[in-house]
PADO-406136 format. One line per field, with one value per residue (C-alpha): residue number from 1; residue in three letters; x, y, z. Coordinates in nm, 2 decimals. Layout:
num: NUM:... .
residuo: ala:... .
X: X:... .
Y: Y:... .
Z: Z:... .
This chain:
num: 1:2:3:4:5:6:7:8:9:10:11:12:13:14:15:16:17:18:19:20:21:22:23:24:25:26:27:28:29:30:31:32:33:34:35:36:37:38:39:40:41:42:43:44:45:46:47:48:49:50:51:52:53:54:55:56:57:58:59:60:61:62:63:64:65:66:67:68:69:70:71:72:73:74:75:76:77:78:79:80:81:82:83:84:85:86:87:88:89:90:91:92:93:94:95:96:97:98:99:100:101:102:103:104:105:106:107:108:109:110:111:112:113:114:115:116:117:118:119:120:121:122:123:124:125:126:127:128:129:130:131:132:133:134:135:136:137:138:139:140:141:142:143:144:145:146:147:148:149:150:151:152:153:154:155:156:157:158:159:160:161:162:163:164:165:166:167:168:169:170:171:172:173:174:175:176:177:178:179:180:181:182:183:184:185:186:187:188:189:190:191:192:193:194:195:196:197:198:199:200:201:202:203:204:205:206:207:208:209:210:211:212:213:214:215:216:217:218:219:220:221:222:223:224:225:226:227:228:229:230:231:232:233:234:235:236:237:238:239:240:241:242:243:244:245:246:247:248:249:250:251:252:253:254:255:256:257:258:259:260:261:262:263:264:265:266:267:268:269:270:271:272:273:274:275:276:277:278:279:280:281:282:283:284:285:286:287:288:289:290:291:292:293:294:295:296:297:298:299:300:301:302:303:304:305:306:307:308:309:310:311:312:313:314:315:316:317:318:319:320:321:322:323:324:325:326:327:328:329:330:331:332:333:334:335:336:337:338:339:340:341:342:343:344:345:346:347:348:349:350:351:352:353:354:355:356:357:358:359:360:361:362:363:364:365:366:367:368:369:370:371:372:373:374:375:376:377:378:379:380:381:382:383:384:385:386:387:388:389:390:391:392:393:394:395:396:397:398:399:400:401:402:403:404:405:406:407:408:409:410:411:412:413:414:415:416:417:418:419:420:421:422:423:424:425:426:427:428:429:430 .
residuo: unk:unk:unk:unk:unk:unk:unk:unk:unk:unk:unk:unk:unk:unk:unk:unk:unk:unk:unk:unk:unk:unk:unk:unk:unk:unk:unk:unk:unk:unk:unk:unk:unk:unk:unk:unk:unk:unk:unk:unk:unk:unk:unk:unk:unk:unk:unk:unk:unk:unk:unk:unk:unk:unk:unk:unk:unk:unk:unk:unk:unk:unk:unk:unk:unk:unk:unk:unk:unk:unk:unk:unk:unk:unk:unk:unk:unk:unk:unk:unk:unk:unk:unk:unk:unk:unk:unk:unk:unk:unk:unk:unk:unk:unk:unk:unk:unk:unk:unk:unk:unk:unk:unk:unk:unk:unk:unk:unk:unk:unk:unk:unk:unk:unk:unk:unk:unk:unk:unk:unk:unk:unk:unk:unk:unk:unk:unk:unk:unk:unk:unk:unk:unk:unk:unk:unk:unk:unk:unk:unk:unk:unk:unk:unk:unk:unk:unk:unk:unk:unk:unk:unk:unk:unk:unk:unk:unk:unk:unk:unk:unk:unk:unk:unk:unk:unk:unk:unk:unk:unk:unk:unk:unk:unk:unk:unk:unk:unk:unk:unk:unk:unk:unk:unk:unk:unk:unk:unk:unk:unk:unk:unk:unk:unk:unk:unk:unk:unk:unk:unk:unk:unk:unk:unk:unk:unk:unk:unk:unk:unk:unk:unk:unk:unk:unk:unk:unk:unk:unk:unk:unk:unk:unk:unk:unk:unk:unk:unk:unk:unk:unk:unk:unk:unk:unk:unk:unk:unk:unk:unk:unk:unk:unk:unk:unk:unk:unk:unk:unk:unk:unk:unk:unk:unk:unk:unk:unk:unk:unk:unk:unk:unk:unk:unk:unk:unk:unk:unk:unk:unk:unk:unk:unk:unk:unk:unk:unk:unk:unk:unk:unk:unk:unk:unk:unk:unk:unk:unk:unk:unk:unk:unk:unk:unk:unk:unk:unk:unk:unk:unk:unk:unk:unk:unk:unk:unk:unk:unk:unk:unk:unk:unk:unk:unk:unk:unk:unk:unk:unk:unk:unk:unk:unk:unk:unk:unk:unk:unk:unk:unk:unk:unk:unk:unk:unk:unk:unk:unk:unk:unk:unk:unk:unk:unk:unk:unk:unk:unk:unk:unk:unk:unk:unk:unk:unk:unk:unk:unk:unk:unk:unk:unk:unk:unk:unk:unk:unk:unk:unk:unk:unk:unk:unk:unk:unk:unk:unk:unk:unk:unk:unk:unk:unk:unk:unk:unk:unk:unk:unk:unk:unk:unk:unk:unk:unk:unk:unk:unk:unk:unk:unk:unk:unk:unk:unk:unk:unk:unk:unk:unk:unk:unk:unk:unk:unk:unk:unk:unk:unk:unk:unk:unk:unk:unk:unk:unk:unk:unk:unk:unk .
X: 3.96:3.72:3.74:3.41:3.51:3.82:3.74:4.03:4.30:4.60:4.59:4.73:4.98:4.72:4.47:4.76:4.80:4.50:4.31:4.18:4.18:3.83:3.76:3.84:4.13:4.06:4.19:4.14:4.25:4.56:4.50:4.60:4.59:4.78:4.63:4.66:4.64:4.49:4.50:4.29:4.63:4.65:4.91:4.94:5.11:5.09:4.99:4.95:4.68:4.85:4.73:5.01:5.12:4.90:4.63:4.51:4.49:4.78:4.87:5.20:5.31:5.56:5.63:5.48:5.40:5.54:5.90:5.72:5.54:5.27:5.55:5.78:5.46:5.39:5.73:5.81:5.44:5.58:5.88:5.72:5.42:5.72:5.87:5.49:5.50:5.78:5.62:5.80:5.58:5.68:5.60:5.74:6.09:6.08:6.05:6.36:6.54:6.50:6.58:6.88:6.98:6.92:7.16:7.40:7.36:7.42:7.72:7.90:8.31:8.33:8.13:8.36:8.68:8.55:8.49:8.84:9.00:8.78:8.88:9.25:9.17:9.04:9.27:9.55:9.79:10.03:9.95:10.17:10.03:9.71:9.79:9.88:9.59:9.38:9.59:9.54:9.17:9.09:9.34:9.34:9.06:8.76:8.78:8.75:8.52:8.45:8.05:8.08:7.86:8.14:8.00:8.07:8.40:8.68:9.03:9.03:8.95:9.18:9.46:9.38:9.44:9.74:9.88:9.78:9.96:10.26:10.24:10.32:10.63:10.49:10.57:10.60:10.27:10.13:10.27:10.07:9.77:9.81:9.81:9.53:9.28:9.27:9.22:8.96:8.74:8.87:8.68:8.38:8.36:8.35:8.09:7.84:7.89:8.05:8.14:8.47:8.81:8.94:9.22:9.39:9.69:9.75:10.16:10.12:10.09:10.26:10.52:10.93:10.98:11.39:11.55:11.53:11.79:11.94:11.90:12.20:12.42:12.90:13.09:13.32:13.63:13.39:13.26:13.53:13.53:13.13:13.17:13.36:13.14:12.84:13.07:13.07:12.77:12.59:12.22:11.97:12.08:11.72:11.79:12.20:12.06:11.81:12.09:12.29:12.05:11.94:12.32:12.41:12.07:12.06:11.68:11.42:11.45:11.01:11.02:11.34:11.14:10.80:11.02:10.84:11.05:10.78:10.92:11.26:11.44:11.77:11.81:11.82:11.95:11.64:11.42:10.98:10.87:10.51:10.35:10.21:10.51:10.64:10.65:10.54:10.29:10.47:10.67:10.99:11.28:11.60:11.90:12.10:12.44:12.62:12.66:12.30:12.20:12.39:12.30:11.94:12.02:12.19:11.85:11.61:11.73:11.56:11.27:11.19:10.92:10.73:10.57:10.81:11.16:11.22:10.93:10.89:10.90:10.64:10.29:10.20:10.35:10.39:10.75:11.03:10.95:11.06:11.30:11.51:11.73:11.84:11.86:12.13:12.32:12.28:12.40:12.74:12.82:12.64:12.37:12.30:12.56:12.40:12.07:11.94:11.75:12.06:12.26:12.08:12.24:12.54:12.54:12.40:12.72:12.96:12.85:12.84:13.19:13.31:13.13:12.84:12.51:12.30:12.02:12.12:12.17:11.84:11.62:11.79:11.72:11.37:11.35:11.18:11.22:10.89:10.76:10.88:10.59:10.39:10.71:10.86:10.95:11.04:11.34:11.48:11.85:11.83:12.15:12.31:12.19:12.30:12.67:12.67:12.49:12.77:13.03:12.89:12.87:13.26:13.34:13.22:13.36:13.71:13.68:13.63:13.91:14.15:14.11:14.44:14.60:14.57:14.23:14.09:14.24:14.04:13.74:13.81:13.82:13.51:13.32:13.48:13.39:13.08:13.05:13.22:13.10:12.80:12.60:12.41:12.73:12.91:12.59:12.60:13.03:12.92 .
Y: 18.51:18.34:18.37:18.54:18.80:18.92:19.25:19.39:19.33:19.33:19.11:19.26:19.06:19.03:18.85:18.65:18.53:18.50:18.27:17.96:17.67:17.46:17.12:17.16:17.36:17.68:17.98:18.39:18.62:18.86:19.05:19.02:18.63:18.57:18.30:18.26:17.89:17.78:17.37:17.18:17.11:17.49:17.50:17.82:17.88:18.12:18.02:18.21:18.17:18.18:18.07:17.88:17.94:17.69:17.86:17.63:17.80:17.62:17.69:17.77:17.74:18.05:17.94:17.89:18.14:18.25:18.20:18.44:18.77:18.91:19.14:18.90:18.69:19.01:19.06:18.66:18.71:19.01:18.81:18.52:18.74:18.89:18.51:18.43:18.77:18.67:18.27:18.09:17.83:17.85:17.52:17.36:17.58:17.47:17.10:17.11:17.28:17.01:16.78:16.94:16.94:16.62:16.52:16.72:16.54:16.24:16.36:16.36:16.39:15.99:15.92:16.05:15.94:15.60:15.56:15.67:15.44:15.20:15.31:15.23:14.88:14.82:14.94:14.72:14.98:14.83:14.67:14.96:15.21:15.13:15.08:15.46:15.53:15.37:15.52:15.90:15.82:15.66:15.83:16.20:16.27:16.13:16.16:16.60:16.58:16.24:16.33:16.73:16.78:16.74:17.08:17.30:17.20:17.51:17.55:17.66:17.30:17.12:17.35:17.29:16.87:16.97:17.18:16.91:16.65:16.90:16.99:16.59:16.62:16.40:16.58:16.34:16.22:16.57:16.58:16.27:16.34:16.68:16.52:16.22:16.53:16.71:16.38:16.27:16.59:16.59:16.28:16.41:16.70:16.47:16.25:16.60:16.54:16.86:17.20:17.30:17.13:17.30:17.13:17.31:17.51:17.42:17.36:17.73:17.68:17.33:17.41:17.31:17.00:16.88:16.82:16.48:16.23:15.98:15.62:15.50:15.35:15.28:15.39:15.19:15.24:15.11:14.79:14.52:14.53:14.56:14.24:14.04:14.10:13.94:13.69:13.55:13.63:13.42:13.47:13.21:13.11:13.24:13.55:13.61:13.53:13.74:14.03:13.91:13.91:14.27:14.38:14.22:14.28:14.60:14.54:14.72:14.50:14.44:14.28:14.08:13.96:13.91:13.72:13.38:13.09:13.07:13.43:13.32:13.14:12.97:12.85:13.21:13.37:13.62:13.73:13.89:14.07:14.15:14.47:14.48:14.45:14.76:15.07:15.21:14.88:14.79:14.44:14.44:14.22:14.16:13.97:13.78:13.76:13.41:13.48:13.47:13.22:13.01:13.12:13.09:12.69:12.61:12.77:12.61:12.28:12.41:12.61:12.51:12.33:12.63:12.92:13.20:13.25:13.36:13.23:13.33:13.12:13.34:13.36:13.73:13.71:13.38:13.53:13.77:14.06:14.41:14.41:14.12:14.21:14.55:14.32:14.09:14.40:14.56:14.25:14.23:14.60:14.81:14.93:15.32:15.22:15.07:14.95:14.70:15.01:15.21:14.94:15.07:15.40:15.18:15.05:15.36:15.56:15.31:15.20:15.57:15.59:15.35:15.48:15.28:15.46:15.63:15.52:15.15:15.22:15.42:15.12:14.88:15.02:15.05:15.40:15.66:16.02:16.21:16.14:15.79:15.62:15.56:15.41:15.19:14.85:14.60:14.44:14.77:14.74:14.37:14.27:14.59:14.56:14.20:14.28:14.58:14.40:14.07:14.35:14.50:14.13:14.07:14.42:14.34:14.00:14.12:14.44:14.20:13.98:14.25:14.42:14.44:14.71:14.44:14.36:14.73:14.76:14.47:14.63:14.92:14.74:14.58:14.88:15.03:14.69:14.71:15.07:15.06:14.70:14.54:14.45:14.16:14.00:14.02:13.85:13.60:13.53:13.59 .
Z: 4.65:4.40:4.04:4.01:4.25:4.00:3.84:3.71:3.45:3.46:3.78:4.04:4.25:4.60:4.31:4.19:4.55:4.69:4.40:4.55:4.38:4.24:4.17:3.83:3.67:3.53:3.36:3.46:3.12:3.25:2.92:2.53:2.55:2.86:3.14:3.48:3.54:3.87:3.95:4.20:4.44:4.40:4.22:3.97:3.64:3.34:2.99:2.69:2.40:2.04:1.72:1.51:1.17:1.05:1.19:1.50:1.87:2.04:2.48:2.59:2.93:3.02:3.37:3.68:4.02:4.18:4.00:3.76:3.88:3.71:3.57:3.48:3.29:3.07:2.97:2.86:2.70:2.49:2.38:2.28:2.09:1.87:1.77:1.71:1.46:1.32:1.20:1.50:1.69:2.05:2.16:1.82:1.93:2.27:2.12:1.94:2.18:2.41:2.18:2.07:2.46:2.47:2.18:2.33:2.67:2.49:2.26:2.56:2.53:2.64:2.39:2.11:2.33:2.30:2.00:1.85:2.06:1.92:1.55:1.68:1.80:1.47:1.29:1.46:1.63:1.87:2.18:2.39:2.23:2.31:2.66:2.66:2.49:2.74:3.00:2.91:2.85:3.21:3.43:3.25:3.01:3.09:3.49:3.39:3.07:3.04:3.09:2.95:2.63:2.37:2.18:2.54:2.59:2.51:2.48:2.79:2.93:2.70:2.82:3.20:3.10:2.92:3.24:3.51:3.34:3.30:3.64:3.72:3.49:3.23:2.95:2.72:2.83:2.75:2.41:2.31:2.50:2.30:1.98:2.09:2.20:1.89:1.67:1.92:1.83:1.46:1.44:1.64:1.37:1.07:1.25:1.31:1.68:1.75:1.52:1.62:1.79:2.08:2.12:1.87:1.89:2.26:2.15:2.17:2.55:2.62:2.90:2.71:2.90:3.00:2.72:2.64:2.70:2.49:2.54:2.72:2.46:2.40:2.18:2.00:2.24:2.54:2.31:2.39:2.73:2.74:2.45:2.68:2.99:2.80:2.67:3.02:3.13:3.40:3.27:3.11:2.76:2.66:2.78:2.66:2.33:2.33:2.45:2.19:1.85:1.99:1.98:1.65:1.43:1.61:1.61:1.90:2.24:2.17:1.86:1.93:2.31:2.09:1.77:1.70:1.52:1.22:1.17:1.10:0.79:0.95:0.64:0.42:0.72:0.75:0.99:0.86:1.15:1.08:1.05:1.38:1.57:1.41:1.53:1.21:1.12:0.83:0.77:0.76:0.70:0.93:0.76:1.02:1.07:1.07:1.45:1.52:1.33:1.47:1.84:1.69:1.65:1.95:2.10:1.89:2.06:2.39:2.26:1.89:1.95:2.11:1.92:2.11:2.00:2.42:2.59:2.96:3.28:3.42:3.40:3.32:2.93:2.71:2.60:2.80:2.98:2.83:3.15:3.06:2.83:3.03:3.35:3.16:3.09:3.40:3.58:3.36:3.53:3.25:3.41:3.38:3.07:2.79:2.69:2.43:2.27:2.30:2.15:1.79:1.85:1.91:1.58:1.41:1.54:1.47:1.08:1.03:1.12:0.93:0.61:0.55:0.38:0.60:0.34:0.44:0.82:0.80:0.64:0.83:1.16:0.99:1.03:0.78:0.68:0.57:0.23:0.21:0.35:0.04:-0.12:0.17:0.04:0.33:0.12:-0.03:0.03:0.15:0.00:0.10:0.44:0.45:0.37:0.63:1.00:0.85:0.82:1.22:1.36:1.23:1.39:1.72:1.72:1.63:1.87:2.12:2.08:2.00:1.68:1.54:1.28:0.96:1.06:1.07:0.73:0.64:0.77:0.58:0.25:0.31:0.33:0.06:-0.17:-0.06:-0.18:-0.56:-0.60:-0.77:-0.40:-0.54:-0.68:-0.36:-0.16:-0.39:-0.25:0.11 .
């Protein structure tokens, strides 16, 4: 049918059809400033005639035919007619729409992953806890919403991540990735990239997890028979030490393995770890006992001239491996027994025992309670602590030799000194 035979209006759906195309496009009124749009390919659409709110005549293409029947046409033509009442300018809403689609295309859950892990590079967290970071982010997140608009994601996602990674019997995994999803859209929020964080409350829904298990670790009654297995242990001098310092200073295997020598004053018997080989990233100080200092010099005869206290053999790391330590226990008969992060609960249990201050145990093993981190002081307690890891060296020595009844009373005495005393005079006799 051609345009000049159309007599009607509305069209009628045969006219609709039937319209052939000219060399030019052109437009047949449907009625109250609707258009049906007929190109040269023959391709048909509907467009409506609207003036704007500033008053200019302004087309706006509804959709095309036949996705849109005549029927379907009138009724988008009504809805639009009521935004135009209303001051709305459809084409400048269907503008920022698509813009807003757009953002949200790019404000994509990756997007906001990557750039709080970036915020934790920066800010210097530790190298394993970065790895873990990384970890969850490759392996778990972003492979299932990695490319989701952050703004459509729901609690309902975050607790389907949270279940698969249950479902694996990483629990402990979970728990972090629980904690590491709801900062990761905390920061989104304050950055405007999304308005709310679904990863909130999921602990409401975290399947309980085994009980966790203590790190393998003696009592005091199994010490002298473990001491004396080390005694004659068969491994690398680099590596004995190593088992050694971690057992006397009771200090966590990873910083003893990472220890450099310009960390450590022979001389003043004290080790500065750095901040950034705590676990909280804050410096702390290790006195050393007269046992392992002196270990410390028979070793700096083989690697002092290195930057690594226990430099590796191997090629992978530039110091120890976090296996080595456990592997020189495990090969004295200990294995499943005792490790070297156990051997702090070792020393925690035992200095307990005898009577020493939790307060001094507790900053010694670097631990803190909540509230104290504003006021943490890396040599709080220094001459205290010093006393109490000389006191634990002594005991260990003597328990494995064959502590006697006088010696224990000794001990004893010691610990009581070191109570009623003034601490700083009795650094200055040891």
């Amino acid at each position: 049918m051609k345009r000049s035979e159309v007599k009607r209006r509305p069209l009628a759906d045969t006219v609709l059809a039937t319209l052939e195309p000219e060399g030019k496009v052109y437009r047949v009124l449907d009625g109250d400033g609707l258009y049906f749009r007929v190109k040269p390919s023959g391709a048909k659409s509907w467009e409506l005639r609207y003036k704007t709110p500033t008053g200019k005549w302004s087309w706006y293409g509804i959709g095309s035919y036949t996705e849109l029947s005549g029927a379907k046409a009138r009724e988008e033509a009504v809805r639009i007619r009521a935004l135009i009442r209303d001051g709305v300018d459809p084409l400048q809403r269907r503008r920022e729409l698509e813009a807003a689609k757009s953002e949200s295309m790019t404000n994509t859950f990756a997007r906001a992953a990557e750039y709080w892990y970036q915020r934790k590079v920066d800010a210097g967290r530790a190298p394993k806890t970065l790895t873990g970071m990384r970890l969850a982010l490759d392996n778990d997140l972003l492979p299932a919403i990695g490319m989701r608009p952050i703004e459509s994601l729901t609690h309902a996602d975050c607790s389907k991540i949270q279940e698969r990674i249950e479902a694996r019997g990483a629990y402990n995994t979970a728990e972090k990735v629980r904690v590491w999803l709801r900062d990761i859209f905390g920061v989104a929020m304050a950055k405007g990239w999304c308005r709310h964080n679904p990863a909130t409350e999921m602990h409401r829904v975290a399947a309980e997890g085994p009980k966790e298990t203590q790190y393998p670790h003696l009592y005091e009654s199994e010490l002298p028979d473990f001491l004396r297995a080390l005694s004659g242990s068969r491994s690398r001098l680099i590596a004995t030490t190593a088992t050694w310092m971690t057992l006397y200073t009771a200090s966590r295997p990873g910083i003893v393995r990472m220890a450099e020598w310009s960390e450590i004053d022979l001389d003043n018997a004290l080790w500065s770890v750095p901040a950034e080989k705590m676990k909280m990233r804050r410096p702390h100080l290790v006195p050393l006992p007269v046992q392992v200092v002196d270990l410390l010099r028979e070793l700096h005869r083989a690697t002092g001239q290195g930057r690594w206290v226990f430099p590796s053999t191997g090629p992978k790391l530039p110091y120890i491996s976090d296996a080595t330590i456990n592997k020189c226990i495990a090969m004295i008969g200990y294995k499943g027994r005792l490790t070297g992060h156990g051997s702090r609960h070792t020393f925690k249990t035992l200095v307990s025992e005898h009577g020493w201050k939790e307060k001094w145990s507790d900053r010694h093993l670097a631990h803190l309670k909540k509230g104290e981190e504003k006021t943490y002081n890396k040599a709080e307690h220094l001459g205290a602590r010093r006393i109490m890891t000389q006191w634990y060296a002594d005991y260990l020595d003597a328990l494995e030799a064959g502590i006697t009844d006088e010696q224990r009373a000794e001990f004893a005495q010691r610990v009581a000194d070191a109570h009623s005393n003034n601490v700083v005079e009795m650094v200055k006799r040891a």
